[in-house]
C-alpha positions in Angstrom: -14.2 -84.9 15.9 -12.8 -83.4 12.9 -12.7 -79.8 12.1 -13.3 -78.2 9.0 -9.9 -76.9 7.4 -11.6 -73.9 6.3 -12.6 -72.6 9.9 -9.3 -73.2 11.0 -7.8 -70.8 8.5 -10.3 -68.4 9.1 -9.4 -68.7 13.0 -6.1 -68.5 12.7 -6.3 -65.5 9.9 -8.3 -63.8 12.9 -5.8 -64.9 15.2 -2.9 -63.3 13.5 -5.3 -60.1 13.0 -5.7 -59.8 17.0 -1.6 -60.3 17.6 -0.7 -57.5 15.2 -3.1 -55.4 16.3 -1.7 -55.7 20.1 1.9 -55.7 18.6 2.3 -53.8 15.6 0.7 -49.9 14.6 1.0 -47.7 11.7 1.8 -44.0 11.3 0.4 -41.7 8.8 1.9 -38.9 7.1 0.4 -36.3 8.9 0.9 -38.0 12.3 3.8 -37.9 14.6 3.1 -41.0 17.4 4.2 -41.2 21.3 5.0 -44.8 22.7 4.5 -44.8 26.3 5.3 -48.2 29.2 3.3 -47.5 32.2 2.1 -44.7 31.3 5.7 -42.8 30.7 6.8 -41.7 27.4 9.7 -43.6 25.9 9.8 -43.5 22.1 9.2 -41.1 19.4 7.9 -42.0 16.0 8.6 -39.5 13.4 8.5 -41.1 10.5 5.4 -42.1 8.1 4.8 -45.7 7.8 5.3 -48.9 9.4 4.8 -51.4 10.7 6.2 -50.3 14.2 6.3 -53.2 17.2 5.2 -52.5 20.0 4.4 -54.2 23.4 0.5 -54.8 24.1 -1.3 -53.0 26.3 -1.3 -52.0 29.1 2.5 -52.4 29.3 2.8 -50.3 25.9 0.1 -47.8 24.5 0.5 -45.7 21.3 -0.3 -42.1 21.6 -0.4 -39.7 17.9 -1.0 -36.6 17.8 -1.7 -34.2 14.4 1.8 -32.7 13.5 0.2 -30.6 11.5 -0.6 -26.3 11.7 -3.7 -26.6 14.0 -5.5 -23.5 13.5 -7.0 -21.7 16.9 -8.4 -18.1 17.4 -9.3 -16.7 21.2 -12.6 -15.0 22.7 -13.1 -11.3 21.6 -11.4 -9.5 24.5 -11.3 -5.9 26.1 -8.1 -4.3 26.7 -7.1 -0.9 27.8 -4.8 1.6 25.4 -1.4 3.3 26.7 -4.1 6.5 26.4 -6.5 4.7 28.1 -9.1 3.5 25.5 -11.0 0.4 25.1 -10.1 -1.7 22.7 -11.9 -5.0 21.3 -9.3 -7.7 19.6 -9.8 -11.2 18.8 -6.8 -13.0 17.7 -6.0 -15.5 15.0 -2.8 -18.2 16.3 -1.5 -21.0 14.1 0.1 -23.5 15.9 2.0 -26.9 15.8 3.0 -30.0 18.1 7.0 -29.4 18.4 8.1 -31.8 20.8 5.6 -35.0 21.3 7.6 -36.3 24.5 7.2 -33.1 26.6 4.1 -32.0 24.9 1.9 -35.7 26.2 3.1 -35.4 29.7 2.5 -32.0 30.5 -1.3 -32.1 29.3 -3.6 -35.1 29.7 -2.4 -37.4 27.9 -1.5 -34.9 25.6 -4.9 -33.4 25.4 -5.3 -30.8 22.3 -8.3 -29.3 23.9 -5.8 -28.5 27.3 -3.2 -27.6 25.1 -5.2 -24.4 24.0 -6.9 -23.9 27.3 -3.3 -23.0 28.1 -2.3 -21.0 25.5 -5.6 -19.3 25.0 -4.1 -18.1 28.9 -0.6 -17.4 27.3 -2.4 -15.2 24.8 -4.7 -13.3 27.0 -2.0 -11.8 29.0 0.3 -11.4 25.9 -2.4 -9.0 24.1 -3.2 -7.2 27.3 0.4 -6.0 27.7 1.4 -5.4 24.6 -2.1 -3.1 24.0 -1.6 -1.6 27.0 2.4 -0.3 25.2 0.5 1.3 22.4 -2.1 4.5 21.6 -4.9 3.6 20.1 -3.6 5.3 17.3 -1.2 2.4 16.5 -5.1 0.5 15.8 -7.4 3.4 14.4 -5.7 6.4 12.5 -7.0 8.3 9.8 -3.5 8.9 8.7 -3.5 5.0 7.9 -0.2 4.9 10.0 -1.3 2.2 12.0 1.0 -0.8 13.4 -0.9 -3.9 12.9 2.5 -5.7 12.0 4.3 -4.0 15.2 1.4 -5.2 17.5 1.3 -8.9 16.2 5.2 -9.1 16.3 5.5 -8.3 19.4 2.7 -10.7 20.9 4.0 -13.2 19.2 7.2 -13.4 20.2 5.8 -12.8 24.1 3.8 -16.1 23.7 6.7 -17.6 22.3 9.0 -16.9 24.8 6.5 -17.9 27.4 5.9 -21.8 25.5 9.8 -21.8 25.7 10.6 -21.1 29.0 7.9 -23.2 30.2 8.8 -26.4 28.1 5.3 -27.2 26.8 6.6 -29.0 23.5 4.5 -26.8 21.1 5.1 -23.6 19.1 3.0 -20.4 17.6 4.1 -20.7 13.9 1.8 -17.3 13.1 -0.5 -14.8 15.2 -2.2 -11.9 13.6 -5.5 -9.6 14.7 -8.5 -11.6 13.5 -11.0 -8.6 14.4 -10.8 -5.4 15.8 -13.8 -3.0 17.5 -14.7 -0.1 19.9 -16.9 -0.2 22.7 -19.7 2.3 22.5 -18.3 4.2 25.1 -15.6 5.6 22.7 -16.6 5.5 19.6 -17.8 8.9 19.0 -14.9 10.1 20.4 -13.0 8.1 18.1 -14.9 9.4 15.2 -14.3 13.1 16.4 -10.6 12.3 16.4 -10.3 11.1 12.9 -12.6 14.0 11.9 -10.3 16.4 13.6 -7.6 14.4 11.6 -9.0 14.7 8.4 -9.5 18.1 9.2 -5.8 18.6 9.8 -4.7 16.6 6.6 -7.2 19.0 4.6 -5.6 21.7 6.0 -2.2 20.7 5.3 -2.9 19.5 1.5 -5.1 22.9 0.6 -1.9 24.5 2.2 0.7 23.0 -0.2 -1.6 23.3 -2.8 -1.6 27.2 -2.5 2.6 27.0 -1.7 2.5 25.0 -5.1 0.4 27.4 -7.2 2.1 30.2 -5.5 5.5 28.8 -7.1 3.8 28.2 -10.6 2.6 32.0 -10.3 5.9 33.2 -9.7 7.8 31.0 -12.2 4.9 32.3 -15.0 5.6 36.2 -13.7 9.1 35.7 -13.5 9.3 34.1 -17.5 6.7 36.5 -18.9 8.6 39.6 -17.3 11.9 38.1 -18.8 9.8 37.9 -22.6 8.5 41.3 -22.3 11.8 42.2 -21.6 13.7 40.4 -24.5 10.5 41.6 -26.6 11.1 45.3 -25.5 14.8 45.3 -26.0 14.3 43.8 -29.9 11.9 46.8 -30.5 14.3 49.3 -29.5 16.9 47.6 -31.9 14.7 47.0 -34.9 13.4 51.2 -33.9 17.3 52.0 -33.9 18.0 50.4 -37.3 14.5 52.1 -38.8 16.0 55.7 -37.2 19.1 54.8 -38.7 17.7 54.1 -42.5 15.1 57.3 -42.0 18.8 59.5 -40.8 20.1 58.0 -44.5 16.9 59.0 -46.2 16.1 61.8 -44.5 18.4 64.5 -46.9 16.7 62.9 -50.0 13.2 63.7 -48.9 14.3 66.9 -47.7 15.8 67.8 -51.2 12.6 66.4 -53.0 9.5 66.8 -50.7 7.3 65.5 -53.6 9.1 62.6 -54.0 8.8 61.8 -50.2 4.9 62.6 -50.4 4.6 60.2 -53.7 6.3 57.5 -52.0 4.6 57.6 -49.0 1.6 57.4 -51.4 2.8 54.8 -52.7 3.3 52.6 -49.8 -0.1 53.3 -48.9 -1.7 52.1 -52.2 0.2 49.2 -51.5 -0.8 48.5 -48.1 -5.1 49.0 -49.1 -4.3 46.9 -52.0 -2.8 43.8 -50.3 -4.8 40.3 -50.0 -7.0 40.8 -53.0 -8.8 43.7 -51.4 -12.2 45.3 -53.2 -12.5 49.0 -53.0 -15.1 51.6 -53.4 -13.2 55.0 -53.4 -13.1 58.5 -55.1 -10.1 58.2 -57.5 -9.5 61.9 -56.8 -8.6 61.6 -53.0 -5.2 60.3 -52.3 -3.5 58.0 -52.4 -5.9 56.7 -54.8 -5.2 59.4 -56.9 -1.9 57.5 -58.6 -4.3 55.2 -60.4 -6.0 58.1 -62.3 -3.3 60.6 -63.9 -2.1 61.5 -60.0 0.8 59.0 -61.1 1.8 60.3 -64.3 1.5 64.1 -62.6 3.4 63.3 -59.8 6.2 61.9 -61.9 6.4 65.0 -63.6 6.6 66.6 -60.9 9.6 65.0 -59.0 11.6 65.2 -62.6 
């Protein structure tokens, strides 16, 4: 009975489908793959690509895990303060596969959902210490002085330390405080503390305020004493030099009285007269006299 040719390629194309799949496997870029015989691990592959041989199962079985950040973040938790307040966290944690061999073996069959039942563990008692080493100042303050940073540092590296020293083949890359609240119980006492805070604050600025205008006060006195001063010792000179001139004049106008009398007319003709001034006066009082015939008499007078 003959076959048809065609049927036999596609039989055999299927054929050599079936072998590669039992013998050969592919990794992607994001992937990192575990090659296990019997059930123990006995080759890494790192690399992208392929194809990779393999045995078929069940002597060999391929096993990949993600290699990349795998993003996790625990239950919302109640912990106690060094001062012995309730504090709600929750916890954000990025981590990665580091080391596929140990990792497969000590979870089932490298479960990821095991994986973080363990470190969600890891992370429970990690928070809980490291709350219990700080006030709940270092989380609420109305100073802002809070240590968010100090906090997450230092669960992190307790985590880490704790994934190292128990060889679990995987690594926190980051860790921070997802959400942060207060139980009812303590709120209000909370909120009167940062009142009492801000109250102290006020305090304190209103203080340096009235230090600051206090200094401005007695840097104005100070520079306005110092002008007065230059200002009263320039009056005494320019009074010394006028004392001085009257001394030189003085014999003069005691010789000629009437000549002292029309100058100090004079001067104060001058003086009403300044700025384009319009008067209404009796030209027989003086000194308004001098622009009548007082002038010409006056002269007469002093010759």
């Amino acid at each position: 009975m003959n076959r048809n040719p065609v049927s036999i390629l596609i039989g055999a194309i299927l054929l050599l489908i079936f072998v590669a799949l039992l013998f050969v496997f592919q990794v992607r870029q994001s992937e990192i793959a575990v090659v296990t015989t019997f059930g123990r691990p006995t080759r890494t592959v790192e690399a992208p690509g392929g194809p990779y041989w393999k045995l078929p199962w069940p002597i060999q079985k391929v096993y990949k895990f993600d290699q990349r950040v795998q993003d996790y973040a625990d239950k919302l938790t109640e912990d106690l303060t060094a001062d012995n307040n309730n504090l709600l966290t929750q916890l954000y944690v990025g981590w990665r596969i580091t080391d596929p061999e140990v990792f497969f073996p000590r979870f089932a069959n490298g479960s990821v959902i095991e994986a973080e039942k363990v470190l969600e563990g890891m992370i429970r008692s990690a928070k809980s210490a490291v709350i219990g080493r700080h006030a709940l100042s270092d989380f609420v303050s109305a100073e802002r002085d809070v240590k968010f940073a100090q906090v997450e540092q230092e669960i992190l590296d307790t985590v880490r330390a704790q994934l190292k020293s128990n060889s679990y083949g995987m690594d926190v890359e980051f860790l921070g405080i997802k959400r942060l609240g207060l139980p009812e119980s303590v709120t209000q006492s909370v909120f009167d503390r940062m009142k009492s805070e801000r109250n102290v604050l006020s305090s304190r600025s209103q203080f340096e305020g009235e230090a600051e205008a206090q200094k401005i006060r007695s840097a104005a006195d100070r520079k306005a004493a110092e002008l007065l001063a230059n200002a009263d010792a320039e009056a005494t000179r320019i009074r010394g030099l006028g004392e001085a001139a009257a001394a030189q004049t003085l014999p003069v106008f005691q010789k000629e009285p009437e000549l002292a009398a029309f100058l100090i007319r004079l001067s104060a003709l001058e003086a009403s007269l300044s700025d384009r001034t319009t008067l209404i006066f009796d030209q027989n009082s003086p000194p308004f006299d001098l622009l009548g015939g007082g002038a010409t008499n006056a002269l007469k007078r002093v010759r």
